[in-house]
N, C-alpha and C positions, 0 to 999 in steps of 0.2 A: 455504350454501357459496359461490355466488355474489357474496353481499351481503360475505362476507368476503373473497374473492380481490379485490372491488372496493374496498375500504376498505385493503388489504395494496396494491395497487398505487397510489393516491391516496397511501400512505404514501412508499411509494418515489421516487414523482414529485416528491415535497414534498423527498424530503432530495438528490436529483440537484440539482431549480434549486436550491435553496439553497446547496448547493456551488458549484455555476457560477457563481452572482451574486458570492457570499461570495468566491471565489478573485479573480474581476477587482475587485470594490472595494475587496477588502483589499491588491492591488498596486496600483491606479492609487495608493489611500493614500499605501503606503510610499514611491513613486515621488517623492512628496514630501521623502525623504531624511532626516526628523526620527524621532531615535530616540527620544524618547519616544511618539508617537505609534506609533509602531513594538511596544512597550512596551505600550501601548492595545488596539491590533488583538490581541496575543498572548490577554491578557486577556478578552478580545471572544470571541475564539475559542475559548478554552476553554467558554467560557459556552453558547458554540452545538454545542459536540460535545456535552456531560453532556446538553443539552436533548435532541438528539436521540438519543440512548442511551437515554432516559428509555423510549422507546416502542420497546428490542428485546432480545432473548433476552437471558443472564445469556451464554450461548455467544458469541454477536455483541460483547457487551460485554468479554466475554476476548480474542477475536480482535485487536479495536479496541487495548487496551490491549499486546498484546503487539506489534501493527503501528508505534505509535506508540514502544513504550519498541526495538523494532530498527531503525525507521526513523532515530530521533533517533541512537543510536550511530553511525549509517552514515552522517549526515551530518558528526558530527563528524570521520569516519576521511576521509571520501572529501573535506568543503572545508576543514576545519578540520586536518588531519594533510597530507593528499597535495594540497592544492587543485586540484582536478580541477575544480573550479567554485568562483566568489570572489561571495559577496557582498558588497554595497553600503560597509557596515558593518564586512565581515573580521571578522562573528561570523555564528552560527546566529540569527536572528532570531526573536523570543520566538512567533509564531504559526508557525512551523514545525513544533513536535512535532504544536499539535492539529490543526496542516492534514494532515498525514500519516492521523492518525487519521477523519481528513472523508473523505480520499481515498480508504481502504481501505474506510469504510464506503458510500460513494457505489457504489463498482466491486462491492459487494456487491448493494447495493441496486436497482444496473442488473440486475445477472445474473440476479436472479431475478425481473425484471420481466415481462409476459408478451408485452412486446415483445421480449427477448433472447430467451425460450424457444422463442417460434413463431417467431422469423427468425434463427436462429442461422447456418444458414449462410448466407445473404448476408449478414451481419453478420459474419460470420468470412473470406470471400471478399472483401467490401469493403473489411475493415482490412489485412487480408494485403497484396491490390494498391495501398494508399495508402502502407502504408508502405514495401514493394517500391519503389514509383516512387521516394520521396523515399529511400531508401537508394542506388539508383541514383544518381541526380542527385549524390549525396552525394559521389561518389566518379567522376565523370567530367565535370559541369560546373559543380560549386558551388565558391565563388570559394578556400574554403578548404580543402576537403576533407573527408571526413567517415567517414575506414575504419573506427572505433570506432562510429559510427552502423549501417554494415550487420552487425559481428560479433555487435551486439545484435539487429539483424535477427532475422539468423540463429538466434540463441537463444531469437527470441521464437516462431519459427517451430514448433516441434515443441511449445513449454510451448500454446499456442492447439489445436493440431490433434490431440495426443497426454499432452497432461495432465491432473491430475484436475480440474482447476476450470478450464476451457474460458472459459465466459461471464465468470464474471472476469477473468481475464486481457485478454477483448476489452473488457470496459468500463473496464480501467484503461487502454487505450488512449486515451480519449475522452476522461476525467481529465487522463491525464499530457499529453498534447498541448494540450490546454486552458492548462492551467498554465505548461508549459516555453515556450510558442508569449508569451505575454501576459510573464509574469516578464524572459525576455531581450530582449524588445524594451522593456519599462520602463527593462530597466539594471539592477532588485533582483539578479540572480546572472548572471553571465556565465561561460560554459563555456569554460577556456583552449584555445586552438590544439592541443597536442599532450598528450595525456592522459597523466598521470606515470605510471602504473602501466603500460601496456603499448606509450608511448615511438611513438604512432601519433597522425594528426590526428583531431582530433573536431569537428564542427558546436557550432554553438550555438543551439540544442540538437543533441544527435546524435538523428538520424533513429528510432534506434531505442530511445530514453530510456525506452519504455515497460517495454522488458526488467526493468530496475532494479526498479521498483515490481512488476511480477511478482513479483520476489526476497521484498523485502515480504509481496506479499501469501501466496507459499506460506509463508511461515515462521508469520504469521497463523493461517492454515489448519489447519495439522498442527500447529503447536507448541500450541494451544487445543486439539485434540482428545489429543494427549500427555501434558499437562497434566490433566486432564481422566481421563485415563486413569489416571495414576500416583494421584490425587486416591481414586478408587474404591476402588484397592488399597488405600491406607491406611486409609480408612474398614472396607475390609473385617480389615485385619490385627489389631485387639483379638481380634474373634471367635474367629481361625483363631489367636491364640496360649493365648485361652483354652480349644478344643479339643485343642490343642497339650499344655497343661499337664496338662489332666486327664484323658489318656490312659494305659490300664494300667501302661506297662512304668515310668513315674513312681510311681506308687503303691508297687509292688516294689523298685525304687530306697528310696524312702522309709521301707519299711516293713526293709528290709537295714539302713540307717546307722541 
């Protein structure tokens, strides 16, 4: 048991750096501005999600896939419909979908590490108060402003302290900060001044971006165990219609016409 908790976390460590490296090289890349290259990395990255999928549950593997197929909608609606954020290019850039899918499985892969599980709360009291401060800051001396930065705050607050998937939600923290922190200082997506949907200033990034990928990741969560769920029932429904059928008051029907 041992020998496999330590082979299960060696797993986990391997697909965190991987992400962290993979995220800053694949934007310093782009930062280069050339879509086909652009075009390259999407490619690249697909190649590094399936690899690492290669070595986890068929469950993880559903999650993954339905994080990546609500992640990509929700870019199209939120830069591509409302430009709430504008990329480089003024498209979705082809390593998007499977970066999403990196992300959901990294914030997984942390949670269950058994650094998250043995330090959960000061890992959960250390994220709380970092991003507290910078949501403050956000909205009393930051040059732009940033009130859409603490409402996510605020929402991230109870999904961390009061929801089913705790340790997730704190390691999408470490993700999405990584990413959002690296991406708009390159230039690949800039976050407009005042957020079209609720008509208030936002940071670039806002403070509290992590929220977002929360979103993501419970849809992940629940929608794969739903899924999952309905799956069972149909498997089980031949059976229960061929009990169905060959129950008495059929017979009697049958044997009346």
């Amino acid at each position: 048991m041992f020998l496999q908790a330590a082979r299960n976390s060696i797993h986990d460590l391997i697909i965190t750096a991987i992400t962290f490296a993979g995220i800053a090289g694949c934007l310093y890349l782009d930062s280069f501005h050339d879509l086909e290259l652009q075009n390259a990395l999407g490619k690249c990255a697909w190649v590094v999600l399936i690899g690492l999928l290669l070595w986890e549950s068929n469950l993880v593997r559903l999650q993954v896939l339905i994080a990546v197929a609500f992640a990509t909608a929700g870019e199209h609606f939120a830069s591509g419909m409302m430009h709430g954020y504008i990329y480089y290019f003024h498209n979705i850039p082809a390593y998007i979908p499977p970066g999403h899918g990196m992300v959901y499985l990294t914030a997984v892969a942390m949670a269950r590490s058994p650094l998250f599980q043995l330090w959960q709360k000061p890992v959960t009291w250390g994220v709380l108060l970092v991003m507290g401060l910078w949501s403050l800051w956000g909205v009393t001396f930051a040059e732009r402003g940033d009130w859409v930065g603490m409402l996510l705050f605020l929402v991230y607050v109870p999904c961390v302290l009061w929801g089913r998937a705790p340790l997730v939600y704190l390691a999408a923290f470490f993700v999405t900060t990584h990413l959002e922190l690296i991406g708009t200082a390159l230039k690949t997506w800039t976050w407009v001044p005042i957020d079209p949907v609720l008509s208030l200033p936002q940071g670039n990034p806002p403070s509290g971006v992590a929220a977002w990928y929360c979103l993501v990741d419970a849809v992940a969560l629940f929608g794969a165990g739903w899924l999952l769920l309905q799956w069972q029932r149909l498997q089980t429904l031949p059976a229960a219609l061929r009990q169905w059928l060959s129950a008495p008051e059929w017979v009697h029907v049958a044997a009346e016409d």
